[in-house]
N, C-alpha and C positions, 0 to 999 in steps of 0.2 A: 321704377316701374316693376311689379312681379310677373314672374310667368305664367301664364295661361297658356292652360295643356287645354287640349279636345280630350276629354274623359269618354270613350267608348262605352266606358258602363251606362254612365249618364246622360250619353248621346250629346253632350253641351261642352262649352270651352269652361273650363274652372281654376281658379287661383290657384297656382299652386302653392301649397303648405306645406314642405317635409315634415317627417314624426320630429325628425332631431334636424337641426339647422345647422351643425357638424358636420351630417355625413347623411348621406341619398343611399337608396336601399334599392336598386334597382335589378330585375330579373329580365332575361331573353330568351325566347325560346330559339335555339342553337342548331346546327346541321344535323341530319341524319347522313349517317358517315357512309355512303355507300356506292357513291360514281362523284366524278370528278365535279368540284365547281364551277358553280354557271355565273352568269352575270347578274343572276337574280337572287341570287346569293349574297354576290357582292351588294346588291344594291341592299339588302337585309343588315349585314354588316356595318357595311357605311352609314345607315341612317344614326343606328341606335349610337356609330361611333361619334355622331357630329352631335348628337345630344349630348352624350358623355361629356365632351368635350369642351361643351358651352357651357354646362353647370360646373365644370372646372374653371371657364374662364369666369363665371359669375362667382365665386370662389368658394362652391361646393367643396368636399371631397367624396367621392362617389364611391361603393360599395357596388359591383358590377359583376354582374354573375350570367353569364350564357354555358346552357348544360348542353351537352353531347349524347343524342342517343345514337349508344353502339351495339344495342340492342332490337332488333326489330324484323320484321317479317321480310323489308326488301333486302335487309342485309344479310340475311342467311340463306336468300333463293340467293344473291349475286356470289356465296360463298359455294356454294353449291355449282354453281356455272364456271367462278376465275378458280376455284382449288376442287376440282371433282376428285372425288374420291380419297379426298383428306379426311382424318377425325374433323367431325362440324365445329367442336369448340374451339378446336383450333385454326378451321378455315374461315371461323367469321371473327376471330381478334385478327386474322391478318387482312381483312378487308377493312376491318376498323380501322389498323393502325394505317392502312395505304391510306385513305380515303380522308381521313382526320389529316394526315401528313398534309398532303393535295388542299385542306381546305389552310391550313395554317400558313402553305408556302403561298397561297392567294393572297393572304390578309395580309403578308410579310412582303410579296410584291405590288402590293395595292397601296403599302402605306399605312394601313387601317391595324390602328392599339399599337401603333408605332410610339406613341407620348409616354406608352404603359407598362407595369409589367402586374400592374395587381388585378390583372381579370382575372376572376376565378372560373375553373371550366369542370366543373362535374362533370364524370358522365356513368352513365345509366348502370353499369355492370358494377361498379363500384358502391353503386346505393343498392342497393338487392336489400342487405337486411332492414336499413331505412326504408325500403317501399313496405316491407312486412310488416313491420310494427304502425307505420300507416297504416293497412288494411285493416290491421288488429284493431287499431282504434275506431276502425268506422262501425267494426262490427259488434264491438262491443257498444258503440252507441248506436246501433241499431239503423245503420246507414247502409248496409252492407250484406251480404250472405252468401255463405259459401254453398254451391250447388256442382255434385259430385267432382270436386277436383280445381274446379273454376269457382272465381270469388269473383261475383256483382255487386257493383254498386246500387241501388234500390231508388230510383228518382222519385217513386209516389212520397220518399218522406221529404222530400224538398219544395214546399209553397213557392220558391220563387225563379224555381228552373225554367229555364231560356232569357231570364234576365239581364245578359249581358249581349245576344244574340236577337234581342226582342220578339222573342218566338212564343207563342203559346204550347204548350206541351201536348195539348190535344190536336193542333194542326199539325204538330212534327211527327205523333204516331198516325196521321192520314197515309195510308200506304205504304208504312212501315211494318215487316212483321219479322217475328220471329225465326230465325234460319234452323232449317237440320242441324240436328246434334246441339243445338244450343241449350242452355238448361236456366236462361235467364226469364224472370216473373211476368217482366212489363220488355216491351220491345226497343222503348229508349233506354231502356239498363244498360249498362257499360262496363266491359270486364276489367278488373284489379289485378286480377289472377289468372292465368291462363294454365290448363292442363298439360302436364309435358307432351309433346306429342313427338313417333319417332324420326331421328334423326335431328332433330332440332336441341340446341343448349338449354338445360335445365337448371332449379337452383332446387333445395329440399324447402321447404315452407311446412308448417301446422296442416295443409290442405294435401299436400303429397309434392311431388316431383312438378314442377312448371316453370314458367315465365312472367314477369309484370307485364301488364297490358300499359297502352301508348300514356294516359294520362296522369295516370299514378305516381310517374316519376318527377315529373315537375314540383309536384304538390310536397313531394317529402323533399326534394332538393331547397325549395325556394326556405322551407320552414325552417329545415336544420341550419341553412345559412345566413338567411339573414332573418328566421324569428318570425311570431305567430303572424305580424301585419308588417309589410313593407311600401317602398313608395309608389313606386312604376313597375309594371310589366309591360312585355311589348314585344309584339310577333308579325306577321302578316294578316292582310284581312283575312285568307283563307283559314286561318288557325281560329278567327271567334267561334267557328261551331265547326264541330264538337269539342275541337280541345280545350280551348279555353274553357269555354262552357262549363265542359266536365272536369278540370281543375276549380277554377270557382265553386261548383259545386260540393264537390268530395273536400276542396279546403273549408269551407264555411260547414259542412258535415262534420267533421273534426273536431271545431271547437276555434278554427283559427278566421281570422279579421283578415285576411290576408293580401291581395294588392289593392292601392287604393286610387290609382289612375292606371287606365288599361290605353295604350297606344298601338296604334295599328296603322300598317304601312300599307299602301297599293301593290299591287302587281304589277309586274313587267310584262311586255309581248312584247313581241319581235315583229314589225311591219305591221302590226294591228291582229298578231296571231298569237296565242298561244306557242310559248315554246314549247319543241319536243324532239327528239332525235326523230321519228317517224315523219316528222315535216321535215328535215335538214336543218331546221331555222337552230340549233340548240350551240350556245355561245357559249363557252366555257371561257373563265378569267384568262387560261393559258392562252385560247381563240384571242382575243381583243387584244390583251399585251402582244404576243406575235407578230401582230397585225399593225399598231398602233403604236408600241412601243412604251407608250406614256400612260400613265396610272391617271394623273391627274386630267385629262378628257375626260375618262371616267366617270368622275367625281364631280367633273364640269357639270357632264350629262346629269346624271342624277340629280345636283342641285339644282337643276331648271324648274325642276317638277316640285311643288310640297307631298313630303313625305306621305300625306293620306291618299295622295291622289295616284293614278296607275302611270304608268309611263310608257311610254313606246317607243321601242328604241330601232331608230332606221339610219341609215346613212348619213343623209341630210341634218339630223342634229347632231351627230358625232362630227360632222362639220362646220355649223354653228359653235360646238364646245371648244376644236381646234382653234377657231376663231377668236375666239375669248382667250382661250388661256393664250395664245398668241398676244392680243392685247396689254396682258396683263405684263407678261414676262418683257415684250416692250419698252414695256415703261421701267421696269427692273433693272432692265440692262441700260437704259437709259440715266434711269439718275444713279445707278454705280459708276457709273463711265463720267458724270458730271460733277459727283463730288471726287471721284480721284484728281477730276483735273483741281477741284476748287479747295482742295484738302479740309471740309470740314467734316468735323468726327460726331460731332453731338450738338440740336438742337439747341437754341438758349429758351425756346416753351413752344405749344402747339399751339398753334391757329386757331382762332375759335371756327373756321369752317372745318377742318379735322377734326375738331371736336364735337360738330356737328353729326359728321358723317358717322364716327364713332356712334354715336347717339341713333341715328337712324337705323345702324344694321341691329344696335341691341334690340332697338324698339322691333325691329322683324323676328329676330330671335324669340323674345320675349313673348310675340304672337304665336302660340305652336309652332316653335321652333319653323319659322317661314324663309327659308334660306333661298327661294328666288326671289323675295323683297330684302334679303339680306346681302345676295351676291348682287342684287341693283348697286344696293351701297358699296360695295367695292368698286365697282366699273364707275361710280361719282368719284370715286378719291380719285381712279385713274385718270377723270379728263380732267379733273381739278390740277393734278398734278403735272400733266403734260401743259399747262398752260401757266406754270409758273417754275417755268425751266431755267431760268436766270436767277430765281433766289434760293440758294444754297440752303438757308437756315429753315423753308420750308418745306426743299427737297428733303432732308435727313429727316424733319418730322415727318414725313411723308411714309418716306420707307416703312420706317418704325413702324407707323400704321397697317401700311397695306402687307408687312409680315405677320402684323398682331391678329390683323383680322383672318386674313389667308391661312392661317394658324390653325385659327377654330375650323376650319373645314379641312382641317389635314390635308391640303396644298403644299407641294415639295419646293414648285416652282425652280427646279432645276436644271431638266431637262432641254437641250436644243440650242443653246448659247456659246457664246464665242470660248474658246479656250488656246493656250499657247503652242498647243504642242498639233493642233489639225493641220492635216496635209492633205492636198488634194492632188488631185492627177489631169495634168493639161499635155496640150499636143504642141510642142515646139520640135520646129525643122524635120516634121514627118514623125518624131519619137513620141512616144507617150511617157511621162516622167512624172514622178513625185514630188513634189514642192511643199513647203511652207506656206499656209494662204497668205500670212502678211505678205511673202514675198512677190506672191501674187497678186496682191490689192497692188503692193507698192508699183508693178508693172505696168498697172490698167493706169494708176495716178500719173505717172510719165506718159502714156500712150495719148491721156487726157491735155495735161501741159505741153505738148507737141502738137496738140491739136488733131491726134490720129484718133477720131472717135471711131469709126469702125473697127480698129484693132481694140479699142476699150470695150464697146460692144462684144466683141467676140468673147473677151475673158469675162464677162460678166455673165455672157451664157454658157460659158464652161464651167463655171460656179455654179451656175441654176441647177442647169443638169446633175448637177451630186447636191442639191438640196439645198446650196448654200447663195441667202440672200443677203445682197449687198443693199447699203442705205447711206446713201453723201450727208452731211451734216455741215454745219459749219464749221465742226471742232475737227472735222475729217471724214472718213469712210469707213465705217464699221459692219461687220459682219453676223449671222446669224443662222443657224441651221433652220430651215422649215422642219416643222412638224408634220 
């Protein structure tokens, strides 16, 4: 079955076709480096990473490009604010380099381009002469003009502007006008070029002393790297207008063909709000990790939702995800612990119902990438598999599976399981002492064989109390840190 993306240009779901069936040519538009990341960030991140990810397991190789602007208006007021009274060029690379740091050490505690090392990360300061010779070509084809110092983009020569945003041109200039000091023609124009203005970092251009404006930089990044037409681009809904827009535009101004499925994610709120530090509501990765400890809730979270859709993020489903990935890790610990006892290593072949399941999560996949009809298929393998806990040979194909699949959604699945070395702290003869849990389980098992259930009781709620849940089996009593 092929994939069918939702094409934003087209407004419809569409076959997907790469230029080259080698390699996917894929572009993101990437952080503005300038306060800490948020969770909306992450969820940004994470989608485009699960799509990567899937056309790698479909046996793409992906060409993966998300740019960095470290250039920009909020980042040189916050350099202005964290380094007053520093040279500005060198107050707003050291907001970039914090701010870019912060967002890398998210994606490196989240998990996310964990599989990778070949994303490519432009970012903006470094393209300065590539955005020029950009401009130079629009203005030589007559897309373009420079007005004292500032260079606009010119929309009257574009028939089919607002096309990706499905806007009419004449209802977007309704109430639009021209600002003080601006020196643009028509009111939808969009600057290229910005005049130096003082205290702010400049670069020399044909035009004098300035800045690239926001959309410019895309347009020469995406071309130089991966070439006149690529496969996918992909941002938030918020980015279809103006920037998208005006990328599309100024790239097909050019002379370039350039993305040919446009993909766009929902937005997050928080309790049905808008985040914002002036609400309190404003969750940063380092907020939830601290809090939660676990990347993969996360990721749970996010996958609930399909990526076009917005999502809201409240308590209540962070505890639903806890739930799941509980679930899931479950059953992990469960058939690791059953084929140690049964010592088999490898499969003799897969069950045609794994094969099935397999089948179903691609077929959600293959749906605009629909990973809450895809993580269904995971939680089927899971009761499939808890219900054939006595046969060894489809315990191991199992595994196999539910790593294969948990894979694709860069799940660690590591998190909160038994290990040899945890010691807890119990109260005997008035002390409070450090123990070994076996040695503790082993105590509650006597307390049990003597028939002292109240003293079993007790040590299984001294376990509770530090996180740790006990589960009787027939094979024995095994342990498990909650989440």
């Amino acid at each position: 079955m092929p994939i069918n993306i939702y094409n934003s240009l087209t407004r419809k779901k569409e076959p997907f076709c790469p230029l080259d069936q080698a390699r996917i040519k894929m572009y993101v538009c990437g952080p503005t480096v300038y306060d800490a990341p948020h969770i909306g960030h992450a969820r940004s991140a994470y989608i485009f990473d699960v799509i990567r990810r899937y056309l790698a397991y479909k046996g793409y190789k992906v060409q993966f490009v998300r740019n960095v602007t470290d250039v920009d208006d909020k980042i040189i007021e916050k350099a202005r604010t964290e380094f007053k009274g520093e040279n500005i060029d060198a107050a707003v690379k050291k907001v970039a380099v914090k701010y870019l740091d912060a967002y890398h050490a998210a994606l490196k505690d989240l998990g996310i381009d964990s599989d990778t090392k070949e994303i490519i990360e432009p970012k903006a300061s470094e393209y300065i002469p590539k955005m020029i010779e950009f401009i130079e070509t629009l203005i030589k084809r007559d897309a373009a003009y420079p007005a004292g110092g500032d260079v606009y983009f010119d929309i009257a020569k574009v028939k089919d502007y607002g096309k990706l945003s499905n806007q009419s041109p004449d209802k977007m200039e309704t109430g639009t006008r021209v600002a003080p000091g601006e020196k643009k023609k028509g009111p939808l124009d969009f600057a290229l070029w910005k005049q130096a203005k003082e205290n702010e970092p400049s670069w020399d251009s044909p035009w004098g002393e300035g800045r690239p404006g926001w959309h410019i930089e895309c347009s020469a990044m995406s071309s130089d790297i991966l070439g006149a037409e690529f496969d996918i681009h992909g941002g938030g809904i918020d980015l279809i207008f103006p920037h998208h827009e005006n990328e599309l535009a100024q790239s097909e101004a050019a002379g370039y063909k350039f993305a040919r499925y446009w993909i766009h994610h929902g937005l997050l709120t928080i309790n049905g709000q808008k985040m914002a530090k002036s609400l309190g509501n404003f969750v940063t990765v380092k907020d939830f990790l601290d809090r939660y400890k676990e990347a993969d809730l996360l990721k749970l979270f996010f996958l609930s939702a399909h990526h076009s859709h917005p999502v809201d993020y409240t308590d209540e489903k962070i505890r639903e995800a806890k739930q799941a990935l509980e679930r899931i890790l479950v059953l992990k610990e469960a058939i690791d612990r059953k084929l140690s006892i049964l010592t088999v290593k490898q499969p003799k072949e897969e069950a045609s119902s794994l094969a099935d399941i397999r089948n179903r999560f691609m077929n959600a996949m293959d749906d605009d990438f629909n990973t809450p009809q895809a993580l269904a298929g995971v939680f089927d393998l899971v009761n499939l598999a808890n219900k054939n806990m006595d046969d060894a040979q489809f315990l191991c194909a199992a595994r196999e599976l539910l790593l294969e699949l948990t894979g694709v959604f860069g799940l660690s699945l590591k998190t909160g399981y038994a290990n040899l070395n945890c010691r807890v702290k119990v109260v005997r003869n008035g002390k409070t002492i450090e123990k070994p849990i076996e040695d503790v389980i082993s105590e509650r098992n006597d307390a049990k064989k003597r028939k002292d259930f109240s003293q079993a009781d007790q040590i299984r709620q001294e376990l509770e109390t530090q996180g740790i849940i006990l589960e009787d089996t027939k094979d024995g009593t095994i342990w498990r840190k909650k989440l």
